[in-house]
MOPAC internal coordinates of N, CA, C and O (Angstrom, degrees):
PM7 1SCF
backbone

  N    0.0000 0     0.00 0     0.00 0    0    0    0
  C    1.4480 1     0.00 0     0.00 0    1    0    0
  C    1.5259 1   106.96 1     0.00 0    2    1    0
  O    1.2310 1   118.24 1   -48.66 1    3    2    1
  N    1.3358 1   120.97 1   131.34 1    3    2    1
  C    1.1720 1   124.23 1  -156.34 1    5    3    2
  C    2.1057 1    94.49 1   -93.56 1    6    5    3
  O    1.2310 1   129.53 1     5.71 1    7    6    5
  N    1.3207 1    99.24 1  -174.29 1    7    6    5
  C    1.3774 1   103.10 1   178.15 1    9    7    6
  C    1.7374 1   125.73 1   -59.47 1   10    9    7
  O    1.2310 1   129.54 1   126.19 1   11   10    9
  N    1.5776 1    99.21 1   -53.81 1   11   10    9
  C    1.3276 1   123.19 1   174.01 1   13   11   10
  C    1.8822 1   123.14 1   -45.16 1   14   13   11
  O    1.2310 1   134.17 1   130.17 1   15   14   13
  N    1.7471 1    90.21 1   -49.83 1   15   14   13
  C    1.7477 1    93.89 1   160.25 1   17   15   14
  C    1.5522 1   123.80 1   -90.95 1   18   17   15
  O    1.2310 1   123.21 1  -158.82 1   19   18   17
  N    1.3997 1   111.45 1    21.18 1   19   18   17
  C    1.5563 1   102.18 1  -179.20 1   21   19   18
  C    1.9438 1    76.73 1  -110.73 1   22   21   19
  O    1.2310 1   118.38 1   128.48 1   23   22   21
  N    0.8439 1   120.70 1   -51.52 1   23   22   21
  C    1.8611 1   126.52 1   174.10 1   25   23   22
  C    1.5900 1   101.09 1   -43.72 1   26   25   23
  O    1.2310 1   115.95 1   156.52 1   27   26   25
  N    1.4692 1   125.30 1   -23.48 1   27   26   25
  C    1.4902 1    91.34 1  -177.28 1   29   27   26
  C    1.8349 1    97.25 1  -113.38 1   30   29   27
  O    1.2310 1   120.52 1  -178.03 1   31   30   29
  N    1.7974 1   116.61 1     1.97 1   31   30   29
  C    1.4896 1    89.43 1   171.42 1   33   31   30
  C    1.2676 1   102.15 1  -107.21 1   34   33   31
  O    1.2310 1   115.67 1  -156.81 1   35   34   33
  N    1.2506 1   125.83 1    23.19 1   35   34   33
  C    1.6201 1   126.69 1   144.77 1   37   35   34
  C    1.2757 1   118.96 1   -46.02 1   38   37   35
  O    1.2310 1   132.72 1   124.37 1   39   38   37
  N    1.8265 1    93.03 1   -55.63 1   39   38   37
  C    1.4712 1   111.66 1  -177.61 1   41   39   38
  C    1.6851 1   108.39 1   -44.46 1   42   41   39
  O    1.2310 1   140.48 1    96.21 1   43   42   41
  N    1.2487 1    77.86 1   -83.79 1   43   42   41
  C    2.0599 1    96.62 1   172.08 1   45   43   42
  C    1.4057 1   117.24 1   -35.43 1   46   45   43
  O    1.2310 1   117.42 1   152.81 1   47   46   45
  N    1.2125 1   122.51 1   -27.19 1   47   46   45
  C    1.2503 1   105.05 1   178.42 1   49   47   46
  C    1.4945 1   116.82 1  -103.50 1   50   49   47
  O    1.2310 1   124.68 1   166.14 1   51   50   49
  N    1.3601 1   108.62 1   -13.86 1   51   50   49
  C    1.7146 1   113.52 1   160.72 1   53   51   50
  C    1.7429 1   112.05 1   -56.06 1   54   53   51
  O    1.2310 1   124.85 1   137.28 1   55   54   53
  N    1.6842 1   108.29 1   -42.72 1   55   54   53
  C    1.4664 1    93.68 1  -168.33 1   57   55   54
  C    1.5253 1    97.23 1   -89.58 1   58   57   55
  O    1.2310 1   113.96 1   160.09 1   59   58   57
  N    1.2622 1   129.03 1   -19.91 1   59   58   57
  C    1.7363 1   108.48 1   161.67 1   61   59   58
  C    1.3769 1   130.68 1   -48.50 1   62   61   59
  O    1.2310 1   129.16 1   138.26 1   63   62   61
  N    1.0677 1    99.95 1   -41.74 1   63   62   61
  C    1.5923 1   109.52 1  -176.59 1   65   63   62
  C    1.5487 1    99.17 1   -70.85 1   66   65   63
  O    1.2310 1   114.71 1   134.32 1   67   66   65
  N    1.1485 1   127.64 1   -45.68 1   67   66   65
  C    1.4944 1   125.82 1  -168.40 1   69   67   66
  C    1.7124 1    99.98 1   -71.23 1   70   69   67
  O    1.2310 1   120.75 1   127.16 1   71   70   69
  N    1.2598 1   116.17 1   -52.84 1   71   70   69
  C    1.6284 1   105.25 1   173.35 1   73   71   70
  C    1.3065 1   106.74 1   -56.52 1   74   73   71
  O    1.2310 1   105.20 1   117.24 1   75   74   73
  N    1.1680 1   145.01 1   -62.76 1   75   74   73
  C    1.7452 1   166.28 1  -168.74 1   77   75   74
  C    1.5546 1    80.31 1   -38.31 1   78   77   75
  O    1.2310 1   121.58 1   104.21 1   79   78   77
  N    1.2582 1   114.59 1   -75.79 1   79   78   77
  C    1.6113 1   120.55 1  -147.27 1   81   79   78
  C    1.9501 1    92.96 1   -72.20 1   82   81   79
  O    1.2310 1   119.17 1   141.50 1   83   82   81
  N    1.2178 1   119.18 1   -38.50 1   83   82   81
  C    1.5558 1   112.79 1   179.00 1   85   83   82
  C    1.5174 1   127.12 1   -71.06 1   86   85   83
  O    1.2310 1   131.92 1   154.40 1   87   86   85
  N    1.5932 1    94.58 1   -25.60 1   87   86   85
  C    1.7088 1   103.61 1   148.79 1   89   87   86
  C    1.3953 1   122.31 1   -67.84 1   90   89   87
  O    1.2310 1   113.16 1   136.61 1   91   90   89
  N    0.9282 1   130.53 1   -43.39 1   91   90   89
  C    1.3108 1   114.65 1  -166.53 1   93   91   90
  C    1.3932 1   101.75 1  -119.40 1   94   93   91
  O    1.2310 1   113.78 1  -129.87 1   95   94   93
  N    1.2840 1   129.37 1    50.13 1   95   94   93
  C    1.4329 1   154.87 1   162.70 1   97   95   94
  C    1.0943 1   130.40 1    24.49 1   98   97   95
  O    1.2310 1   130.72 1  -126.60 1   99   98   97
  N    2.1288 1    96.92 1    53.40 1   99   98   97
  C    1.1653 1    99.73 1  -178.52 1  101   99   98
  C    1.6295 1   116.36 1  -118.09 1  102  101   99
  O    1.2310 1   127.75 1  -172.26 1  103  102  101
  N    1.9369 1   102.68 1     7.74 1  103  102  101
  C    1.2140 1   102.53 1   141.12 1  105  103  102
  C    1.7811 1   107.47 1  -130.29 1  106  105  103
  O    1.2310 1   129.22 1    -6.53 1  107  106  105
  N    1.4826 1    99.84 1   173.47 1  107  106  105
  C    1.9942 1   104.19 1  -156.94 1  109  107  106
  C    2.0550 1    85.79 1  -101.53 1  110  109  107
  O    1.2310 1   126.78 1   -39.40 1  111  110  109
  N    1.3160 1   104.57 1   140.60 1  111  110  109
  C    1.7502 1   127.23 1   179.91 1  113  111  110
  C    1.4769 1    97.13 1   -28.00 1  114  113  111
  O    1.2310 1   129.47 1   -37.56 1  115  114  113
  N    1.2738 1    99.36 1   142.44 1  115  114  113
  C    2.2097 1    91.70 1  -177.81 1  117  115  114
  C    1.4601 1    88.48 1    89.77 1  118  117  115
  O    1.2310 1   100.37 1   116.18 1  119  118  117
  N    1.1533 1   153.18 1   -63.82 1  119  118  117
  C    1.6847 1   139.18 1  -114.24 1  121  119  118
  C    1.5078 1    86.44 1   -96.05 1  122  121  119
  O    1.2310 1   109.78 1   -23.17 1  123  122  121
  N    1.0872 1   136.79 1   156.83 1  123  122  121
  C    1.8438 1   145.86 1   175.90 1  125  123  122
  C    1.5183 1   100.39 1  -142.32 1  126  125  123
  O    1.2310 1   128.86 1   -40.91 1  127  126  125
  N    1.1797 1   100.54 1   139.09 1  127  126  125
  C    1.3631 1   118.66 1  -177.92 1  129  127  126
  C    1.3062 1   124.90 1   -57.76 1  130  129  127
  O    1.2310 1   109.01 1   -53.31 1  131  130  129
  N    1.6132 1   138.18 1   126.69 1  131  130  129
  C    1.1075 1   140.92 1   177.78 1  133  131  130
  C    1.6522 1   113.18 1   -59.45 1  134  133  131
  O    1.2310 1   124.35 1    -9.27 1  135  134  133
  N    1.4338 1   109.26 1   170.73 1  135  134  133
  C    1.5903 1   109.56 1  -174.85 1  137  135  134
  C    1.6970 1   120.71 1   -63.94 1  138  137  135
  O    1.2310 1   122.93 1   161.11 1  139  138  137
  N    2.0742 1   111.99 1   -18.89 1  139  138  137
  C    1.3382 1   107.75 1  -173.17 1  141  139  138
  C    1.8845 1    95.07 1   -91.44 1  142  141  139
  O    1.2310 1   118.20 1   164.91 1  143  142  141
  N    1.1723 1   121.04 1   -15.09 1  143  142  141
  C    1.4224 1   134.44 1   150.97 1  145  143  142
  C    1.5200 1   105.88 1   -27.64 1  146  145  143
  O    1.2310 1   128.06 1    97.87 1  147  146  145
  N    1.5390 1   102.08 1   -82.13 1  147  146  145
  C    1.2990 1    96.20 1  -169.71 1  149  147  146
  C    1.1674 1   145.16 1   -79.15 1  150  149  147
  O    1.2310 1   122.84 1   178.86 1  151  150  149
  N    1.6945 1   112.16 1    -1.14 1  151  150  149
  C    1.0591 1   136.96 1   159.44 1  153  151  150
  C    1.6024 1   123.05 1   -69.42 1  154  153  151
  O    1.2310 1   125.08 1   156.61 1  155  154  153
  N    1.2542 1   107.86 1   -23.39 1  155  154  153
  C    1.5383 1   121.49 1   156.15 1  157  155  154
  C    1.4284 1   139.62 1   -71.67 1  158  157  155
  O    1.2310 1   132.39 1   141.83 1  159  158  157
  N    1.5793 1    93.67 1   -38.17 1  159  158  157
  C    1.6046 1   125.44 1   150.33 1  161  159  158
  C    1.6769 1   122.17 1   -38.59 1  162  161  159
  O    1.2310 1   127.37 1   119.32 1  163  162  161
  N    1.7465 1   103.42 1   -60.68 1  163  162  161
  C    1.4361 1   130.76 1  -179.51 1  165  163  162
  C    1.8607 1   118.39 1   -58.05 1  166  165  163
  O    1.2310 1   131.63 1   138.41 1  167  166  165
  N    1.6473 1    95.16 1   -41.59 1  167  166  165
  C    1.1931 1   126.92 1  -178.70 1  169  167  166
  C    1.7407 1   107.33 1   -70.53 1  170  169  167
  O    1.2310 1   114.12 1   152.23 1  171  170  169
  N    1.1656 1   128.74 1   -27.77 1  171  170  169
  C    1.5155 1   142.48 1  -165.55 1  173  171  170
  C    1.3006 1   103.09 1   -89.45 1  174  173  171
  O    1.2310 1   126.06 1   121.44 1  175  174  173
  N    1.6639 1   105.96 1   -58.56 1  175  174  173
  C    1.4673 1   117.48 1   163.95 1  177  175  174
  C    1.2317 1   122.77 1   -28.52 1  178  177  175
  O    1.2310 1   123.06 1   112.91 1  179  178  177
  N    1.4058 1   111.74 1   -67.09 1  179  178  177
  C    1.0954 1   122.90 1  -162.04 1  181  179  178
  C    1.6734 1   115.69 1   -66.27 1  182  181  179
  O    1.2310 1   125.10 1   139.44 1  183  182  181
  N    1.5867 1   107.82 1   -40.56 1  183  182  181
  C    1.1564 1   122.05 1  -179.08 1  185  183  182
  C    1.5616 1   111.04 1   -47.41 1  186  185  183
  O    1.2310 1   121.22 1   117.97 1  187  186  185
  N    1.5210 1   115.27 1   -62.03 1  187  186  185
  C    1.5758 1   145.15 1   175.28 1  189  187  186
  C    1.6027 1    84.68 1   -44.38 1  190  189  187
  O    1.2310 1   106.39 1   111.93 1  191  190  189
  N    1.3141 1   142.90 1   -68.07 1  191  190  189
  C    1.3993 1   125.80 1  -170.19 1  193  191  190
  C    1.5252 1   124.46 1   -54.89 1  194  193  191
  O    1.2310 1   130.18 1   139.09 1  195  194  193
  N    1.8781 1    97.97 1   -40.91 1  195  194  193
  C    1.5635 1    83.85 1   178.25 1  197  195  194
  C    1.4527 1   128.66 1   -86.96 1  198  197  195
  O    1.2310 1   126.18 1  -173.72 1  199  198  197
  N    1.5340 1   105.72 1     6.28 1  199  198  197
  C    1.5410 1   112.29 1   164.20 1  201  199  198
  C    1.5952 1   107.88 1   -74.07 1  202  201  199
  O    1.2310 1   121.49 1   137.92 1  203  202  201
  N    0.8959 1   114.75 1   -42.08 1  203  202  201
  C    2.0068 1   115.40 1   163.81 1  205  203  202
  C    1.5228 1   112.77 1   -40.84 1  206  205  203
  O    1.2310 1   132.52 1    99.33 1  207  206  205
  N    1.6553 1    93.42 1   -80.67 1  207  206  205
  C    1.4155 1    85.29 1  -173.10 1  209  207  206
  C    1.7225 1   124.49 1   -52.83 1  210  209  207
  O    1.2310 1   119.94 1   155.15 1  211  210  209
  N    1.1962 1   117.71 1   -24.85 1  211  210  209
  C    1.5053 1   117.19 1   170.73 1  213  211  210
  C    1.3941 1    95.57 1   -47.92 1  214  213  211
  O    1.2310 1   120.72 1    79.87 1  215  214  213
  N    1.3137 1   116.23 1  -100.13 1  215  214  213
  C    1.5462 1   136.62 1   173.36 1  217  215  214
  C    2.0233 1    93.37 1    13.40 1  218  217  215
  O    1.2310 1   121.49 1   113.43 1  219  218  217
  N    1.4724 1   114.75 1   -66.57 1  219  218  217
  C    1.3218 1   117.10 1  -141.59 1  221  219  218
  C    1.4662 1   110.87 1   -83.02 1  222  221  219
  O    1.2310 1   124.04 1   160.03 1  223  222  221
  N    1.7935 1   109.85 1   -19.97 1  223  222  221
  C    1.4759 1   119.34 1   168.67 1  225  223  222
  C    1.3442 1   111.34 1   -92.78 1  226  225  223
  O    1.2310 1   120.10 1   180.00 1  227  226  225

């Protein structure tokens, strides 16, 4: 994974965690997820992909 796609599931996984965490109200509307947030975020992502790619080979 090159730089550019590890830079955009940073992205993605910052705003998961911030929806994730505003659903289940463990941050308040306005609040955005800190950096170990989004690394948890990134981490979820990623997981959810390699259950795909299993599935597809």
């Amino acid at each position: 994974m090159g730089w550019i796609m590890t830079t955009l599931l940073g992205i993605a996984g910052s705003f998961l965690s911030t929806y994730l965490g505003q659903f289940l109200k463990i941050y308040e509307p306005g609040e955005t997820a800190g950096f170990i947030g989004a690394i948890i975020g990134a981490l979820i992502i990623l997981f959810i992909i390699s259950l795909f790619r299993r599935k597809t080979r």
